[in-house]
Rosetta silent file (secondary structure, phi, psi, omega in degrees, C-alpha in Angstrom):
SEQUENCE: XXXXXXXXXXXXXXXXXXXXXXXXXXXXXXXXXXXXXXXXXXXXXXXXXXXXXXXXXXXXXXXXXXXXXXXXXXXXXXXXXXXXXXXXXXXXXXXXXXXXXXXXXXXXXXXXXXXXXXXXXXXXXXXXXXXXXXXXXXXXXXXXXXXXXXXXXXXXXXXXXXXXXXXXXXXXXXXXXXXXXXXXXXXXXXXXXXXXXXXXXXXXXXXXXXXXXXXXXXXXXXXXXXXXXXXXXXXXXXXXXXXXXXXXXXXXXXXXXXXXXXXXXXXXXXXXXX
SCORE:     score description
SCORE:     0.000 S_00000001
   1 L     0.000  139.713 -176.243  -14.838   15.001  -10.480 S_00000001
   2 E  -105.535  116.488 -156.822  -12.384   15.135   -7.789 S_00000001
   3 E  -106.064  112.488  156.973  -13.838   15.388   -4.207 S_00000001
   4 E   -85.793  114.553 -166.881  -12.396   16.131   -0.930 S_00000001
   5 L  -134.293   78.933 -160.629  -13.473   14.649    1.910 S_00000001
   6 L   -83.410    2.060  179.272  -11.262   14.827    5.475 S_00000001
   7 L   -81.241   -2.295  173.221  -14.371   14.939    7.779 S_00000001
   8 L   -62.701  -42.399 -131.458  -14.383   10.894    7.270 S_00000001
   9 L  -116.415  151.631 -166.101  -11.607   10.588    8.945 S_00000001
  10 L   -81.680  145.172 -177.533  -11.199   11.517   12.659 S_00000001
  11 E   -80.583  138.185  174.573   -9.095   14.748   14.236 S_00000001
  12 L   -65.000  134.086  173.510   -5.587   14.084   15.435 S_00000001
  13 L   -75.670    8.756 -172.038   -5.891   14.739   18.751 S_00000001
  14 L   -96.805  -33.674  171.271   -2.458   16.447   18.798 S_00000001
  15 L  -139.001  143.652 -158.410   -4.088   19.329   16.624 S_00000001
  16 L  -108.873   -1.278  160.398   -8.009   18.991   16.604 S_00000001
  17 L   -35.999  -55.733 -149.981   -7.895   21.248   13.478 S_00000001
  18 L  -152.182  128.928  165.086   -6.625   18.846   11.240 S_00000001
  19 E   -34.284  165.542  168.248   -7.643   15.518    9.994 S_00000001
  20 L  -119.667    0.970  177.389   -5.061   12.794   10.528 S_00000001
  21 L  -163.539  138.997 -167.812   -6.225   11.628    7.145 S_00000001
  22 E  -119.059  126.242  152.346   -7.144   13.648    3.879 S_00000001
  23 E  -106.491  157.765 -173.568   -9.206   11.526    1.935 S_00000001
  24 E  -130.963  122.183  157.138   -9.707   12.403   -2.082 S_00000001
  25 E   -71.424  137.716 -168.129  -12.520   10.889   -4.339 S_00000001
  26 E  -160.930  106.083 -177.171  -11.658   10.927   -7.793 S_00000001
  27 L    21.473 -128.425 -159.294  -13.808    8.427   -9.704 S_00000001
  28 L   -69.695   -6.819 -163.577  -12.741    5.101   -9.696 S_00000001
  29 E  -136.889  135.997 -146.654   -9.711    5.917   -7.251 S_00000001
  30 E  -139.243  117.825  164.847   -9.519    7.216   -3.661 S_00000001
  31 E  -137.136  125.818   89.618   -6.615    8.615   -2.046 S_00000001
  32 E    83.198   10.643 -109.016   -5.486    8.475    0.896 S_00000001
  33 E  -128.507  112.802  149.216   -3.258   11.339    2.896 S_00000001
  34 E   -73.703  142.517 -156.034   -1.340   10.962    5.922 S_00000001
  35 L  -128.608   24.324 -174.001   -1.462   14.457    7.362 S_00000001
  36 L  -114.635   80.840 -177.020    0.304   14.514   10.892 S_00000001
  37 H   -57.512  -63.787 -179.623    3.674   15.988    9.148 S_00000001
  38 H   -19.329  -46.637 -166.034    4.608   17.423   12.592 S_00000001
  39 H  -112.569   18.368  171.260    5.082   13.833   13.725 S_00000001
  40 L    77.808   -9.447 -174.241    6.726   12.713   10.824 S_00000001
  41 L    57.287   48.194  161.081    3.536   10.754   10.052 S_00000001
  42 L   -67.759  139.810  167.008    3.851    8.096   12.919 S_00000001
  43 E   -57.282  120.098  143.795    1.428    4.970   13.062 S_00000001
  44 L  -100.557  171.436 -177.633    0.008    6.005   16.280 S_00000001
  45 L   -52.601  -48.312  164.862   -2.899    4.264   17.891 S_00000001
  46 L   -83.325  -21.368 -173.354   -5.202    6.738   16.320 S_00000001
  47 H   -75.685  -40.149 -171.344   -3.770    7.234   12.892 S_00000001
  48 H   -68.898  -17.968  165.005   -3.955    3.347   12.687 S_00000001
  49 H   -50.286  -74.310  166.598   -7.907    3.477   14.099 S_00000001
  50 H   -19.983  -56.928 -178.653   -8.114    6.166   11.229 S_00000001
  51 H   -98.205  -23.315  152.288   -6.775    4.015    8.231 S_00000001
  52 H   -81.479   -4.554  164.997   -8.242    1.173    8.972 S_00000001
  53 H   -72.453  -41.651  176.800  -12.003    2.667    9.325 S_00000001
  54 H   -80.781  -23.951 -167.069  -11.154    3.868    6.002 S_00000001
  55 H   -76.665   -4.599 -174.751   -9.645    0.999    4.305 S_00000001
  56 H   -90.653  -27.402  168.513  -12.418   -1.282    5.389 S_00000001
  57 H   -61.618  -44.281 -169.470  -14.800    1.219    4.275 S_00000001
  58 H   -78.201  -18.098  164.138  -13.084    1.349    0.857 S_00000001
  59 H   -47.863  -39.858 -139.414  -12.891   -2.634    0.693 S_00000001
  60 H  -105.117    2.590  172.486  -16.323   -3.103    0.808 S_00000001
  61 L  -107.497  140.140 -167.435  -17.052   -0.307   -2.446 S_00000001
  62 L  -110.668   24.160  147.153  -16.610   -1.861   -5.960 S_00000001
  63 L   -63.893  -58.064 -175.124  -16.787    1.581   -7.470 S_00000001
  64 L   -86.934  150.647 -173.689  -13.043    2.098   -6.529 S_00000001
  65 L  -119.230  -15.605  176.678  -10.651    0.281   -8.460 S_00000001
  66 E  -155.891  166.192 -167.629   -7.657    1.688   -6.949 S_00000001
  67 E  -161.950  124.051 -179.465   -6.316    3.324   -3.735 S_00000001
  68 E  -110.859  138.879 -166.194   -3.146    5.440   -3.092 S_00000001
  69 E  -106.042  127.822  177.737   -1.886    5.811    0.233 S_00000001
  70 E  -143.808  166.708 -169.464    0.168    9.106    0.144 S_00000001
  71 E  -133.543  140.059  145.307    1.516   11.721    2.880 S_00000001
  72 L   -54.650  145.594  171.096    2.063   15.341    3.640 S_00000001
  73 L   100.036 -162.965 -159.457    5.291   16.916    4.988 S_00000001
  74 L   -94.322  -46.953 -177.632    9.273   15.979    4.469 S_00000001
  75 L  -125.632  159.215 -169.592    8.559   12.203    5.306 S_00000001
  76 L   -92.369  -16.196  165.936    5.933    9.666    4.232 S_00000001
  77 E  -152.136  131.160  144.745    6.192    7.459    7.258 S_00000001
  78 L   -83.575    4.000 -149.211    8.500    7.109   10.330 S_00000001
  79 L    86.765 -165.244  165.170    6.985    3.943   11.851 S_00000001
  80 E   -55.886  163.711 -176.232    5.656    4.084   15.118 S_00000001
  81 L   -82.351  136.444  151.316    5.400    7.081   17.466 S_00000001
  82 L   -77.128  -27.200 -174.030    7.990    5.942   19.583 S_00000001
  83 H   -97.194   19.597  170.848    7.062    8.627   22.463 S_00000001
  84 H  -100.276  -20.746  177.592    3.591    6.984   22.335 S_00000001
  85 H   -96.414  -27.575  164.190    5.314    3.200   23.252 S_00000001
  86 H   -42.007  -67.559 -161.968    7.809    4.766   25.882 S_00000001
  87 H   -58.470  -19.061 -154.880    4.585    6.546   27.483 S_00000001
  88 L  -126.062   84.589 -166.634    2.686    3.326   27.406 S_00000001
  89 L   -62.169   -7.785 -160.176    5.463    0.221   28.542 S_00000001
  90 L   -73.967  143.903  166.779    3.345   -2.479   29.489 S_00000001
  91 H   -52.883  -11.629 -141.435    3.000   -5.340   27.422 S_00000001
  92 H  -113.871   -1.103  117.563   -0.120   -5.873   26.789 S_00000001
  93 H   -34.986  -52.682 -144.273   -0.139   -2.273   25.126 S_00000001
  94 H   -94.415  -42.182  175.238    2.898   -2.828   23.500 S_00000001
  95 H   -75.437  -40.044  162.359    1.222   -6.109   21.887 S_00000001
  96 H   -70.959  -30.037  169.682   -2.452   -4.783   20.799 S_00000001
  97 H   -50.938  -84.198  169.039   -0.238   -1.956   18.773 S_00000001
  98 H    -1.178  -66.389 -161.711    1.577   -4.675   16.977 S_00000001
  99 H   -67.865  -20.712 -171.441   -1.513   -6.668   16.251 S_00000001
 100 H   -74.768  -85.615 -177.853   -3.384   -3.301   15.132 S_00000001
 101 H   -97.649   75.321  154.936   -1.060   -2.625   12.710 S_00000001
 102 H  -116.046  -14.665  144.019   -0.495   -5.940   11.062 S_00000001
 103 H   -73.494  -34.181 -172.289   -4.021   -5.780   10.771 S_00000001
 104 H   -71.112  -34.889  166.865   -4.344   -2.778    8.810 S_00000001
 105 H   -51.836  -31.003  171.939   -0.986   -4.268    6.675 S_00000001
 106 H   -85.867  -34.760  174.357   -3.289   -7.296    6.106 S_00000001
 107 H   -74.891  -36.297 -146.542   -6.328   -5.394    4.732 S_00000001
 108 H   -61.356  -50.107 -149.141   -4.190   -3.223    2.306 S_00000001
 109 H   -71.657  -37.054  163.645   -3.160   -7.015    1.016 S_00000001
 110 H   -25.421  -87.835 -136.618   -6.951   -8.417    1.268 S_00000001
 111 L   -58.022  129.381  160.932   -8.832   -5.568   -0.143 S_00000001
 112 L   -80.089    5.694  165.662   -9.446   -6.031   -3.673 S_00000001
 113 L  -104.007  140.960  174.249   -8.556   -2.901   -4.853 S_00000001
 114 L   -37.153  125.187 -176.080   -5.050   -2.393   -6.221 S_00000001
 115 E  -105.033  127.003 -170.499   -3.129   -0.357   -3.375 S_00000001
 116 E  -119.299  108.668  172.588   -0.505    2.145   -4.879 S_00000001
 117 E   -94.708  159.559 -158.412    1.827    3.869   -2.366 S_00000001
 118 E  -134.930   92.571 -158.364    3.021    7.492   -3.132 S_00000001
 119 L  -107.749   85.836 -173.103    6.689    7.963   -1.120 S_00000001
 120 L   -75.722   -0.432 -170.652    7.265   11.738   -1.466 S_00000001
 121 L  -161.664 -164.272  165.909   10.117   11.285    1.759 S_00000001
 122 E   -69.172 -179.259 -170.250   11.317    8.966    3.856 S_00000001
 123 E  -148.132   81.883 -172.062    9.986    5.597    4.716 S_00000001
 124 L  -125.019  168.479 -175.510   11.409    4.064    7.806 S_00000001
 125 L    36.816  -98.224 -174.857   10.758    1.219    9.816 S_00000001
 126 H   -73.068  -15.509  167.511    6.554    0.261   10.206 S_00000001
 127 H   -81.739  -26.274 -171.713    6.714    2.930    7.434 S_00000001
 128 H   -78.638  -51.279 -168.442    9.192    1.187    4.948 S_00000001
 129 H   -66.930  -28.266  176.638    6.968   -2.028    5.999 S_00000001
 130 H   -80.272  -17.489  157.297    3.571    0.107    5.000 S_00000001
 131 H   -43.668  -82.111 -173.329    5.539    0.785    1.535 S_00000001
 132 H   -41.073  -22.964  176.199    6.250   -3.109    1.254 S_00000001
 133 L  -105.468   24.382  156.008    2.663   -4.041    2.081 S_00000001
 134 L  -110.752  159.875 -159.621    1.065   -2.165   -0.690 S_00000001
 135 L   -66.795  -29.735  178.561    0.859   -3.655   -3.504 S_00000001
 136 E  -138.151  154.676 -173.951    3.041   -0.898   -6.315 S_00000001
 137 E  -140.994  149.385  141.597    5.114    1.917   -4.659 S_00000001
 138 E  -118.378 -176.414 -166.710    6.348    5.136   -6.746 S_00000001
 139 E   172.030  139.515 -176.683    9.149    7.441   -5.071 S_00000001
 140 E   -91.756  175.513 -152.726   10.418   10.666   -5.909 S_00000001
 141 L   -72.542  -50.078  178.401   14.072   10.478   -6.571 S_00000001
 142 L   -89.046   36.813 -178.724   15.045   11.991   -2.821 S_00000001
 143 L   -90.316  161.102 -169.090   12.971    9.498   -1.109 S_00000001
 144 E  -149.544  133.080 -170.116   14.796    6.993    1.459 S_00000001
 145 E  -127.896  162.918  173.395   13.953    3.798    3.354 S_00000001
 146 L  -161.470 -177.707  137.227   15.248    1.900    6.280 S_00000001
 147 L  -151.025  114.367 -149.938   13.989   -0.139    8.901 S_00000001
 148 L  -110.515    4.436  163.440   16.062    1.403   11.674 S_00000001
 149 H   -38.772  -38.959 -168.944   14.399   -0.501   14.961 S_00000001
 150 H   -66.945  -19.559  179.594   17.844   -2.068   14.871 S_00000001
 151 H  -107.331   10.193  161.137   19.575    1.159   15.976 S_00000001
 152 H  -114.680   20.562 -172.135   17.141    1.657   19.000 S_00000001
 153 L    74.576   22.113  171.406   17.591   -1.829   20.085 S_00000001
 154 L  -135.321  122.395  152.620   14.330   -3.259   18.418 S_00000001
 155 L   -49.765  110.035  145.124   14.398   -5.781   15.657 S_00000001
 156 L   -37.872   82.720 -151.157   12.034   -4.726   12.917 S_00000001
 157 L  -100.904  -48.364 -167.657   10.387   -7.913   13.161 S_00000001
 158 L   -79.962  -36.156  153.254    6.801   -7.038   11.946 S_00000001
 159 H   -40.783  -18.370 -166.520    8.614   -4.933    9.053 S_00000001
 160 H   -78.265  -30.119 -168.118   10.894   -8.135    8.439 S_00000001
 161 H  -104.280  -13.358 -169.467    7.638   -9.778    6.994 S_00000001
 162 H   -76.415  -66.069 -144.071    6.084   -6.854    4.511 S_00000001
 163 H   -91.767   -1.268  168.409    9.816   -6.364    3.234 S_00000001
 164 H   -57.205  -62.186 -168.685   11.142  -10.078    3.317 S_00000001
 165 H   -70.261   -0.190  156.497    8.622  -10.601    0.656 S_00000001
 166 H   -60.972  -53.185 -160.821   10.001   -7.635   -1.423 S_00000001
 167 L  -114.607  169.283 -169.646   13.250   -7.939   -1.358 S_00000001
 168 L   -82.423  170.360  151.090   15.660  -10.972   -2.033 S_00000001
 169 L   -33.221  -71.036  172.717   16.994  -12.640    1.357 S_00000001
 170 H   -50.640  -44.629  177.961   20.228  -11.063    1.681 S_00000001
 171 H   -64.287  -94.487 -179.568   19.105   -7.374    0.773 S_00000001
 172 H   -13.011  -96.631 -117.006   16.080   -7.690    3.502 S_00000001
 173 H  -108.422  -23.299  138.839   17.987   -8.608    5.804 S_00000001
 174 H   -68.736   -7.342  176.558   20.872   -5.834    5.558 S_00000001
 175 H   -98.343  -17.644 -178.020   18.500   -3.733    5.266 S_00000001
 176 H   -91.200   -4.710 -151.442   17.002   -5.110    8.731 S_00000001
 177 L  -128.620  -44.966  174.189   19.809   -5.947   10.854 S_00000001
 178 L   -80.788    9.552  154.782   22.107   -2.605    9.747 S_00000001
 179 L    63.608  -43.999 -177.020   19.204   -0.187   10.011 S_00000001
 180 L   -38.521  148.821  160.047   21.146    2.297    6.872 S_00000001
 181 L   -87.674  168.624  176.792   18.767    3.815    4.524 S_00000001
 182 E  -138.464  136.402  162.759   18.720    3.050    0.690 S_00000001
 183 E   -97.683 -158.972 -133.561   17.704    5.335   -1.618 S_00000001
 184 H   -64.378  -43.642 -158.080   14.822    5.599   -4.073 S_00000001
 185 H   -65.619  -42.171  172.045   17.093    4.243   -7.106 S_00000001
 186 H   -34.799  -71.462 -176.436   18.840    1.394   -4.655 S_00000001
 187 H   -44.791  -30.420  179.280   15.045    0.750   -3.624 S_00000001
 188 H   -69.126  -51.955 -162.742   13.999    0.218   -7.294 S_00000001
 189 H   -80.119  -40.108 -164.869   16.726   -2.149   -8.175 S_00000001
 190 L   -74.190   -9.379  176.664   16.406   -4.283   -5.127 S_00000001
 191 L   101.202    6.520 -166.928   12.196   -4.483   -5.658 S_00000001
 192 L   -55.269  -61.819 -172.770   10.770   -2.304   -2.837 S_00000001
 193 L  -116.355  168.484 -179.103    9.133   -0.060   -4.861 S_00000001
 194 L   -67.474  -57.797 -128.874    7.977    0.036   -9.444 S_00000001
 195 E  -167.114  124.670  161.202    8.951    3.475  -10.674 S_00000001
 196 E   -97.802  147.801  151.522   11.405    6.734   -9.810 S_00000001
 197 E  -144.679  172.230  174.855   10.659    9.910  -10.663 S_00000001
 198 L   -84.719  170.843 -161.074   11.811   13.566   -9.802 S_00000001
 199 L   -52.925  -43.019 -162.961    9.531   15.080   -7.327 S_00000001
 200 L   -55.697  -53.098  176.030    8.414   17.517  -10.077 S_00000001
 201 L   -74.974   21.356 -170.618    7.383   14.126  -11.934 S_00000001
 202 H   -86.050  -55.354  150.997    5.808   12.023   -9.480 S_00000001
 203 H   -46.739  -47.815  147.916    2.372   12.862   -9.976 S_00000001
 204 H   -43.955  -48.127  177.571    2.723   12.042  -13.487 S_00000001
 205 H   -55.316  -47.015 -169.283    4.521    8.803  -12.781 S_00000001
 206 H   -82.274  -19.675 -169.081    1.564    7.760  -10.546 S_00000001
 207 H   -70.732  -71.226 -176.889   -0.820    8.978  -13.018 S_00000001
 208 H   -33.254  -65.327 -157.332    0.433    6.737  -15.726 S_00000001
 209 H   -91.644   36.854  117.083    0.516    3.576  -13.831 S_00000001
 210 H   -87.320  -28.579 -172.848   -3.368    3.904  -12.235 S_00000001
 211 H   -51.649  -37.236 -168.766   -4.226    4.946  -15.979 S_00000001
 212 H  -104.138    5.565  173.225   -3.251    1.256  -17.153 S_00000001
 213 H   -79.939  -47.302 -162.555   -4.646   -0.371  -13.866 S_00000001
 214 H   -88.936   -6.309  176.202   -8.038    1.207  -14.474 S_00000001
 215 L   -78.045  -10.013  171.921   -8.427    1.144  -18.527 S_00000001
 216 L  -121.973  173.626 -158.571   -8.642   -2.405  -17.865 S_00000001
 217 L   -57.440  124.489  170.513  -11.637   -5.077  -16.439 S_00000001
 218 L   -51.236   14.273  172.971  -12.494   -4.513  -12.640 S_00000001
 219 L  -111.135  -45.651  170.972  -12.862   -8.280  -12.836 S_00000001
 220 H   -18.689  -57.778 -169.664   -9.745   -8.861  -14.177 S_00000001
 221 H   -74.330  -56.769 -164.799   -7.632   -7.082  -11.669 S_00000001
 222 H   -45.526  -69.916 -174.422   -9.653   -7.927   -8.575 S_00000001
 223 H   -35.856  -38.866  164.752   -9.353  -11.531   -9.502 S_00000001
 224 H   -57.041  -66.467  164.163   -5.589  -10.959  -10.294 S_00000001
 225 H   -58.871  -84.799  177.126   -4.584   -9.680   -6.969 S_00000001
 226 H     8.920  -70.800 -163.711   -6.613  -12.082   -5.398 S_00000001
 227 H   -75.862  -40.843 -166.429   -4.996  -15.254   -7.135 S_00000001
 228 H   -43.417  -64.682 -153.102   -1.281  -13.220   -7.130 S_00000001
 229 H   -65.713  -88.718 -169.004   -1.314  -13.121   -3.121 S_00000001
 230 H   -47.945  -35.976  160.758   -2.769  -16.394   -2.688 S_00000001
 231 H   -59.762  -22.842 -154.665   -0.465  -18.636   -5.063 S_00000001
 232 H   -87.318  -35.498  168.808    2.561  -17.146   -3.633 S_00000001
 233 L  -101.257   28.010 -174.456    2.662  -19.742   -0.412 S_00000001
 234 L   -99.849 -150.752  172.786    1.400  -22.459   -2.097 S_00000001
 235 L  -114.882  159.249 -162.947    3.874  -25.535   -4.020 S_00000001
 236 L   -74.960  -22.112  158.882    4.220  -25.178   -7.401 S_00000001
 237 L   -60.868  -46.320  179.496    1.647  -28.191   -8.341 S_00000001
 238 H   -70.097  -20.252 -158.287   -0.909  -26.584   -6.190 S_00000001
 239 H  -112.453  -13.233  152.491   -0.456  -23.117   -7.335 S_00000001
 240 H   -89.688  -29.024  160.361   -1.034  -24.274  -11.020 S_00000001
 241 H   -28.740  -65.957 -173.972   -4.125  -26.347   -9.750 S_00000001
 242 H   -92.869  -21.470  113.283   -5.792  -23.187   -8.524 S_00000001
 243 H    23.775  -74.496 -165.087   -4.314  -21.226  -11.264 S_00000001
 244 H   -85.075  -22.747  177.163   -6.400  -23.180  -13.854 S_00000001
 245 H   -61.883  -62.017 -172.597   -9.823  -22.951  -11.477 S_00000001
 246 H   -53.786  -33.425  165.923   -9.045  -18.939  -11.369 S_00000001
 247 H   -56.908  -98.148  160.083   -8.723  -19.299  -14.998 S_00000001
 248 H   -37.662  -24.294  177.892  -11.703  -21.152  -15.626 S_00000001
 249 H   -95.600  -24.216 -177.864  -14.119  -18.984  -13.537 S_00000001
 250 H   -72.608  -21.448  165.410  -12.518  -16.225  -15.166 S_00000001
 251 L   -65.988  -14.773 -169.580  -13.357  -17.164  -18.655 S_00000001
 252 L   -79.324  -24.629 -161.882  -17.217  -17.187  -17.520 S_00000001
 253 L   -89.070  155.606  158.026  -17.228  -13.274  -17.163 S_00000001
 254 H    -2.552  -74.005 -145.434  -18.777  -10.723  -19.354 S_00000001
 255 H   -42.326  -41.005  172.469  -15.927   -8.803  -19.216 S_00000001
 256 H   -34.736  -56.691  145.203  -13.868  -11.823  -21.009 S_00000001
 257 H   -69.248  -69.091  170.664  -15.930  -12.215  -24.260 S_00000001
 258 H   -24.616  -53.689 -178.725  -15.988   -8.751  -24.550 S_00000001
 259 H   -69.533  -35.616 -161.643  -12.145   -8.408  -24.416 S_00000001
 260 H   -90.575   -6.645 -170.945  -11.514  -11.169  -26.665 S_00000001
 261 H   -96.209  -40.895 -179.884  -14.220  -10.142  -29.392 S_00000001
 262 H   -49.102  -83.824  177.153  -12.864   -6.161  -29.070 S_00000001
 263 H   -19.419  -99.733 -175.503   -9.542   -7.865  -29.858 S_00000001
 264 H   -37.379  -58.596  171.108  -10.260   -9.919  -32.774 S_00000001
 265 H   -54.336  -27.369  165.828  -12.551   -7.058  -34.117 S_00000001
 266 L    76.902   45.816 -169.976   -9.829   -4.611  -33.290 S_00000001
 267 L  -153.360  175.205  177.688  -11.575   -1.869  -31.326 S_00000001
 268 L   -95.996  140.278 -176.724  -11.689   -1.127  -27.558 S_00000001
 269 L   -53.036  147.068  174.594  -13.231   -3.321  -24.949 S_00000001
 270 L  -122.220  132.213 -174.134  -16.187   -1.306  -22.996 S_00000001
 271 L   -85.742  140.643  159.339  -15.756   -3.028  -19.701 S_00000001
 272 L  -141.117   19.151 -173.768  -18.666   -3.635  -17.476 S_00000001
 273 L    32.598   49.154  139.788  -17.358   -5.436  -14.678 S_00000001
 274 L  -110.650    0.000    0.000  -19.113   -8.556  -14.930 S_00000001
């Protein structure tokens, strides 16, 4: 049953009305809504208070298996409020913002459940970097990214590391230093985001691809991001080392005999996430 529940999440203080976050229970999957359309859905101080009280809440339950961060309105992120770092100039402002969100960019990457963003609009700058730091993106067809700091005289620096690892060298960094948008199919080719669809089909698109994350073993996956993430800086000796450990503990669970006896028997695994 699918459950709404915006009273987790704390009133924008711009309208005291309305949530700054919609969240929706749906079994194994939780989603997510930024809801301050009005502002374009800027990371402010408070929306980022806001998603990280939920995402740490949703880290720590191993009921959800998957979690889509999606938005209200025309766009799915602008970044930062910009007329919240003008009002506040000082450094020492200007640096706890930063650090807040590159923390919240670090739990989505943590947290073991698979993070799916949902880009109904644009996606620019700390927003194009909250694309890149979930783990699968969809995008409706008229959706558009940038990271456009470069045309107000700020390097996208902390975007530069979410979409570095996305993207090849050269694309990342035309897409950082010339600020243009790319659209959804551009975005697709180059790796930002998995899967276009037309708006009408987007919901369906995302449907599909949590349907084959969750028909298979929560131990599987968790372990599987886990190991993905973590192999990715190592050297290529080391990263088959723990590779075969991650292997090896992974062979101990439940869920493993199960899958491999369903298989040979030729019927479907019932998972139980051990």
């Amino acid at each position: 049953m699918t459950q709404f529940n915006p009273i987790q999440s704390h009133s924008s203080s711009i309208d005291s009305n309305e949530p700054l976050v919609i969240r929706e229970n749906s079994g194994s999957v939780v989603t997510l809504t930024l809801n301050s359309p009005k502002q374009f859905n800027a990371l402010s101080v408070e929306l980022l208070a806001v998603m990280q009280a939920e995402l740490d809440n949703i880290a720590q339950d191993t009921n959800i298996q998957v979690l889509v961060i999606a938005a209200n309105g025309k766009a799915f992120c602008a970044g930062h409020n910009l007329k919240e770092m003008r009002a506040n100039p000082d450094e020492a402002f200007q640096r706890a913002l930063f650090e807040q969100c590159s923390q919240m960019m670090l739990t989505i990457n943590r947290m073991p459940q698979v993070v799916i963003a949902k880009v109904q609009g644009i996606a620019t700058a700390a927003g194009c970097q909250l694309v890149a730091a979930c783990d699968l993106a969809v995008a409706s067809d008229n959706a558009k990214f940038a990271t456009s700091g470069i045309n107000v005289g700020l390097f996208c620096s902390t975007p530069a590391v979410a979409v570095s690892r996305n993207l090849s060298r050269k694309q990342a960094f035309e897409l950082l230093i010339t600020g243009e948008f790319i659209d959804a199919h551009t975005a697709l080719l180059q790796g930002l985001i998995n899967r276009v669809a037309s708006a009408e089909q987007l919901d369906s698109i995302l449907q599909s691809l949590i349907d084959a994350i969750t028909a298979k073993s929560s131990v599987a996956v968790t372990t599987g991001k886990t190991m993905f993430y973590k192999q990715l800086d190592m050297e290529l000796a080391d990263a088959y080392e723990y590779a075969s450990e991650v292997m090896t503990c992974n062979m101990m669970a439940d869920d493993v005999s199960e899958g491999i006896d369903a298989f040979i028997e030729k019927r479907h695994a019932v998972w139980t996430g051990r």
